[in-house]
C-alpha positions in Angstrom: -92.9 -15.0 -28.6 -90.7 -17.1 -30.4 -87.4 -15.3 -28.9 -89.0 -16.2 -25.6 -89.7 -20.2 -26.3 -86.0 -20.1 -27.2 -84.7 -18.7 -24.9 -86.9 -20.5 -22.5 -85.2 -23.7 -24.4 -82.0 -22.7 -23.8 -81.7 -22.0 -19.8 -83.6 -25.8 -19.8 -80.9 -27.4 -21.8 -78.1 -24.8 -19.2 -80.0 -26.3 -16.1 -80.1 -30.4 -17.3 -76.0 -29.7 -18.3 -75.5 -28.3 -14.8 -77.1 -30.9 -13.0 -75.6 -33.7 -15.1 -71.7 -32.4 -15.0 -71.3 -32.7 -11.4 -72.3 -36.8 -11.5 -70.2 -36.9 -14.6 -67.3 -35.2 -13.1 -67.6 -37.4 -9.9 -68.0 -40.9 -11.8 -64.8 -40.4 -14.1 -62.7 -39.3 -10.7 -64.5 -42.0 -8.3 -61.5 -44.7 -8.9 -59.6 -42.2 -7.0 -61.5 -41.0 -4.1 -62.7 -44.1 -2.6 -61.4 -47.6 -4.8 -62.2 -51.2 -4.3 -59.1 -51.7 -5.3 -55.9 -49.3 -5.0 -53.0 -49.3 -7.5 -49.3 -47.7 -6.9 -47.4 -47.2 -9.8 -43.8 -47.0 -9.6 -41.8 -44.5 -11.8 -38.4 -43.5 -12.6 -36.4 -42.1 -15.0 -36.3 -44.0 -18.3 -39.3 -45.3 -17.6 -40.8 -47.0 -21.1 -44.5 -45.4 -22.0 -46.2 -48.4 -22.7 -44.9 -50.5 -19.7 -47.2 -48.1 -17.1 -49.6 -46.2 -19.5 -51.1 -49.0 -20.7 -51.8 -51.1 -17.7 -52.9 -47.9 -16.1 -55.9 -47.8 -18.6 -56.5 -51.1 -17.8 -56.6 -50.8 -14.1 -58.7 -47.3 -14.2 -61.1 -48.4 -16.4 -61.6 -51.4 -14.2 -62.7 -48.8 -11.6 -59.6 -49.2 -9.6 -58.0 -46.3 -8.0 -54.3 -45.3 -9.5 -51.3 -43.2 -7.8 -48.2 -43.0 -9.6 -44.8 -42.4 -7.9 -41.6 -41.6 -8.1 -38.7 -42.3 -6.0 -38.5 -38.4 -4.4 -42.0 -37.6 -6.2 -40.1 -35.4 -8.8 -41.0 -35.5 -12.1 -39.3 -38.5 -14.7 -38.4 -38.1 -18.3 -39.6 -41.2 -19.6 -37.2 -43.3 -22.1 -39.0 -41.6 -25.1 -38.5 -38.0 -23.2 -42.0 -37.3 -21.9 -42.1 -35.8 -18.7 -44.5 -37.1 -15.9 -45.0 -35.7 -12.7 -45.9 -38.5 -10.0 -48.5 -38.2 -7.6 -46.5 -38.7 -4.8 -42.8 -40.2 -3.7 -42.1 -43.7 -2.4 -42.0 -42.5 1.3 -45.5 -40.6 1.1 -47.2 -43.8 -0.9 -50.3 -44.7 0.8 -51.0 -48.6 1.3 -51.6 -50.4 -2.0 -53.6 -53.5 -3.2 -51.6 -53.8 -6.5 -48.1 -52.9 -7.4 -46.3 -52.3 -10.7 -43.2 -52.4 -11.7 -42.8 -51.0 -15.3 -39.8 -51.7 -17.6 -37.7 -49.3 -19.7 -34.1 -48.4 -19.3 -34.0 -50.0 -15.6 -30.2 -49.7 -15.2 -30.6 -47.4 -12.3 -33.6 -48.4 -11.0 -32.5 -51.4 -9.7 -29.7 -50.1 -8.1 -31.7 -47.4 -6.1 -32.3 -48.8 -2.4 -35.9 -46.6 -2.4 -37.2 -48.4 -5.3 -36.0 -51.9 -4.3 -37.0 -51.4 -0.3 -40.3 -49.8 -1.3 -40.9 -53.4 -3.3 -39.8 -55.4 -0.5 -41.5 -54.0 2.4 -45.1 -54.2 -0.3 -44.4 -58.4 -0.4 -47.4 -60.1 1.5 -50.6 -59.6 3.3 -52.3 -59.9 -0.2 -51.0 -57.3 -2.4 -50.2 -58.3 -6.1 -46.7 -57.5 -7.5 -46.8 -57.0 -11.5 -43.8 -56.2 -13.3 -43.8 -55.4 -16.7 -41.2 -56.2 -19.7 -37.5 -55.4 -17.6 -39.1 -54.6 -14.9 -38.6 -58.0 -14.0 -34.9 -57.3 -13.5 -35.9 -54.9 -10.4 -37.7 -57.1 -8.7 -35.1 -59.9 -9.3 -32.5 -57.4 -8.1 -35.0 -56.9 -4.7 -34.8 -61.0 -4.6 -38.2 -61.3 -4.8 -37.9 -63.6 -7.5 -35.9 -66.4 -6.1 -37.3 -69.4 -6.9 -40.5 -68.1 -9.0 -40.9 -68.3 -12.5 -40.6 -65.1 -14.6 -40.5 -63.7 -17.7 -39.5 -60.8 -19.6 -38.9 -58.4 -22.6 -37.4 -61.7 -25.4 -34.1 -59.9 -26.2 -33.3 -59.9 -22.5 -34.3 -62.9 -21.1 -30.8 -64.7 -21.4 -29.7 -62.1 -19.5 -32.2 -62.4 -16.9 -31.2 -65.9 -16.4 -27.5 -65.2 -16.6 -27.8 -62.5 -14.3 -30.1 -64.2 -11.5 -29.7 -67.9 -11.6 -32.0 -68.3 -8.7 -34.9 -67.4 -11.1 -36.9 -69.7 -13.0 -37.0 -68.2 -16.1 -39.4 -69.0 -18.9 -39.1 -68.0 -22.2 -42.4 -68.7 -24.2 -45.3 -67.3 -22.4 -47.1 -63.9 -22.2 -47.1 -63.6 -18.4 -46.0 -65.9 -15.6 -47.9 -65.9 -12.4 -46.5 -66.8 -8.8 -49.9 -66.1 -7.4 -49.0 -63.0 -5.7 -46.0 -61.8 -8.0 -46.9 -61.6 -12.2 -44.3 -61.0 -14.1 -44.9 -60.3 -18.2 -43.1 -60.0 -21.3 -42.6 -56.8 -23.2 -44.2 -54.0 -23.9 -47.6 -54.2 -24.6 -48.3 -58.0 -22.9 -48.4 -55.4 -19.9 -51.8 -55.1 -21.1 -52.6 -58.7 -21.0 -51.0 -59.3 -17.8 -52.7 -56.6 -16.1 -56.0 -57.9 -17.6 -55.0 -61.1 -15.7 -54.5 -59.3 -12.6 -58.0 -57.5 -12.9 -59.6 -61.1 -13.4 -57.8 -62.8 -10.5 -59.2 -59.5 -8.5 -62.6 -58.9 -10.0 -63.4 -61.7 -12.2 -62.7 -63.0 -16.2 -65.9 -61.0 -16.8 -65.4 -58.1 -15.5 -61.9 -57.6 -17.3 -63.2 -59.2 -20.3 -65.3 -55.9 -20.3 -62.2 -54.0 -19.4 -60.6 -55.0 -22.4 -63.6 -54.7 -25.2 -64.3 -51.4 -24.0 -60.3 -50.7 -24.8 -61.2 -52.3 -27.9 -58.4 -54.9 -27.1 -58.3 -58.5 -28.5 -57.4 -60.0 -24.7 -56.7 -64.0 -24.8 -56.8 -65.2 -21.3 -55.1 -68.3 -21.8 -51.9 -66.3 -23.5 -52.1 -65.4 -26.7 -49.0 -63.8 -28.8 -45.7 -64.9 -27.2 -42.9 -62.9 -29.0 -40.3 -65.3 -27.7 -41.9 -68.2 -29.8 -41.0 -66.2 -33.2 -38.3 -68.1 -35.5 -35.6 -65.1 -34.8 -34.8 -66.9 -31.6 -32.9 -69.2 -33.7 -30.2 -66.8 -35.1 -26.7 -66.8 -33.8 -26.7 -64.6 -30.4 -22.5 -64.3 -30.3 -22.5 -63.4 -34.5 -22.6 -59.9 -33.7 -19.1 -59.8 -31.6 -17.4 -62.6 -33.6 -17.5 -60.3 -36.9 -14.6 -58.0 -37.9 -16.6 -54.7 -38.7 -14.9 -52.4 -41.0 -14.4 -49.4 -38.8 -16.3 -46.7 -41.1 -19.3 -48.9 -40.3 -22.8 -47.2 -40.6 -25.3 -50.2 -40.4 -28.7 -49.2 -39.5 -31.7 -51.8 -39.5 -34.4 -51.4 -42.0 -36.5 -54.3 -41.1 -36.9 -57.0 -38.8 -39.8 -59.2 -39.5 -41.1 -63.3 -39.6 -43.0 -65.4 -37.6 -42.9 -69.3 -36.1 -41.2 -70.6 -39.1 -39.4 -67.8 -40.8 -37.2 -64.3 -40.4 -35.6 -61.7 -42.6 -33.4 -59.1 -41.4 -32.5 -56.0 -43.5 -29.6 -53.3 -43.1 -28.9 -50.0 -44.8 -25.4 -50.2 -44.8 -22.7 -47.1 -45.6 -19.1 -48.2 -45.6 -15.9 -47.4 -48.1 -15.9 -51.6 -47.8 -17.3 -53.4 -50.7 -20.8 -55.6 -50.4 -19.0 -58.7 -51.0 -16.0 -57.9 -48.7 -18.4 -57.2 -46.2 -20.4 -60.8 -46.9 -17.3 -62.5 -46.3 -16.5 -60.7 -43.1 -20.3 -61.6 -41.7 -19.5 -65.0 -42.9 -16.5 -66.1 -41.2 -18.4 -64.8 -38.1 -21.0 -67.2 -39.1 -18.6 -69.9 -39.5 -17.2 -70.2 -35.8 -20.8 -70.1 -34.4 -21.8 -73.2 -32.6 -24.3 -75.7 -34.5 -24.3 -73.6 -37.9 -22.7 -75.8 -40.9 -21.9 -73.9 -43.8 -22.4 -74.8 -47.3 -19.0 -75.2 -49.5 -18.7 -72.5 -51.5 -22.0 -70.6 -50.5 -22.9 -67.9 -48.2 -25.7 -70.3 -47.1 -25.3 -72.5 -43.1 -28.1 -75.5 -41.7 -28.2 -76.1 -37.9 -30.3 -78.6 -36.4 -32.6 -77.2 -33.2 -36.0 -77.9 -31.6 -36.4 -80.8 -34.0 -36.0 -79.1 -36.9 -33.5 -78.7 -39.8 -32.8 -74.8 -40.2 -30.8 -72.7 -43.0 -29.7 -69.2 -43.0 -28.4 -67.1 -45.7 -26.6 -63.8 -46.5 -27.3 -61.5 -49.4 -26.7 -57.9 -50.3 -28.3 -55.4 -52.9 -26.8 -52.4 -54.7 -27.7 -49.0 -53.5 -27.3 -45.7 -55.1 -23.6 -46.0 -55.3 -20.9 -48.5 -53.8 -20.8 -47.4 -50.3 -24.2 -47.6 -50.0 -26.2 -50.8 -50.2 -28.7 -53.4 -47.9 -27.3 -56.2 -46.7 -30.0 -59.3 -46.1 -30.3 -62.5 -43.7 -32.5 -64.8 -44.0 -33.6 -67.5 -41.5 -36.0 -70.6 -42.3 -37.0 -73.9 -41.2 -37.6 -77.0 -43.4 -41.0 -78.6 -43.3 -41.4 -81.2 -40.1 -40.1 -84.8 -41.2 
């Protein structure tokens, strides 16, 4: 008797799960049967992870429907080496609401005719254009950027502006928005700016829902803007105005500060002594424009943004002497 209750038990939990799985099934897929709201992501090789993954979250778990692609609809190798097989190719894309343009190595994508007339002929009749980190430079290199403000990922936005003069660029915010094109900065403020596009489309609610159910701290008004951090201070040409000794092994250890202060560590291997080195890094400092160096000292002041700044150079001993750190340090003097 009590075999049979169980058993009886069993086949009623086997029917509930059969009859719930189908509507389960069916709600996780229905972005992409029948959207509100349809999303074409464009893909390529050395595409970066974050730049479409992440905004692709965001847009599926606003309910919108999402279709990746690929310029022949091949798989890419992404700039990490994952492999990702589109769902279609540029020429078989079905019509779109919402377009992005991901970042990553984008030397060749912006070159490629398919990618950049596949952008130009989706300008207009209300779709949104949403590039993220140097995927700016693809749509600048499709001229749909002329004379809109744009951003991108911070150590490449002087050459964005080098590079297309036409292009407004701005240099301390998250995301820029042209109402129809977005453009963001790097990496992961693809999040934020695809947050932004899910609140000009559905409301600040509904993408405020988006992102606590991602368990994402989303700031509509901006929040984190890597391009306001004090490293945007240090010498840009001090790298190519150095002699480097030509054994050379230099490999970054750290890289870290904030508004008002940065330090930058290597792990240097070279037959050339610390101090040799020191000297070498200073004299590269020394013809960089607006940097005053201290007689005697491996220490410089420049004056910028209204503030008085210093940097230094410093090295530590490592476990013998072709091996040791080499430091710089970057900060500002209180506000007068």
């Amino acid at each position: 008797m009590r075999l049979r209750r169980t058993l009886h038990r069993f086949v009623l939990l086997v029917s509930l799960c059969a009859a719930l799985w189908p509507a389960a099934a069916a709600a996780a897929h229905a972005p992409h049967s029948q959207p509100p709201v349809r999303v074409g992501i464009v893909l390529f090789d050395g595409v970066e992870i974050i730049d479409f993954a992440g905004p692709y979250e965001v847009f599926g778990n606003a309910g919108f429907g999402v279709t990746t692609l690929s310029p022949d609809g091949k798989p890419v190798t992404t700039e990490m080496g994952l492999k990702v097989t589109p769902d279609a190719s540029l020429a078989e894309a079905p019509p779109f609401d919402v377009i992005l343009m991901p970042g990553g190595d984008v030397g060749q994508a912006e070159q490629d005719p398919r990618i950049l007339d596949f952008l130009r002929r989706q300008t207009g009749a209300g779709r949104e254009l949403l590039s993220v980190c140097t995927g700016a430079f693809v749509l600048a290199s499709a001229g749909l950027l002329d004379g809109l403000e744009a951003t991108t990922f911070t150590p490449r936005i002087d050459e964005l502006a080098r590079r297309f003069p036409k292009v407004k660029v701005v240099r301390d915010v998250r995301w820029a928005d042209n109402e129809r094109i977005v453009t963001s900065a790097g990496l992961s403020s693809g999040l934020d700016a695809a947050l932004h596009v899910v609140a000009k489309l559905r409301g600040v609610e509904q993408a405020r829902s988006v992102a606590l159910h991602l368990e994402y701290d989303w700031k509509p008004d901006g929040g984190f803007v890597r391009s306001r951090l004090a490293d945007r201070h240090l010498p840009a040409q001090l790298e190519k105005a150095v002699d480097w000794p030509k054994d050379l092994d230099a490999r970054t250890e750290f890289s870290i500060g904030d508004e008002r202060q940065w330090r930058k560590r290597y792990r240097v291997a070279s037959a050339t002594p610390a101090a040799e080195l020191l000297q070498r890094i200073g004299a590269g400092m020394d013809r960089q424009d607006g940097w005053t160096r201290a007689p005697g000292e491996l220490r410089w002041r420049s004056e910028r943004e209204g503030r008085r700044w210093r940097l230094s150079l410093s090295s530590q001993p490592g476990a013998d002497a072709g091996h040791y750190w080499i430091e710089l340090g970057l900060s500002a003097d209180a506000q007068r």
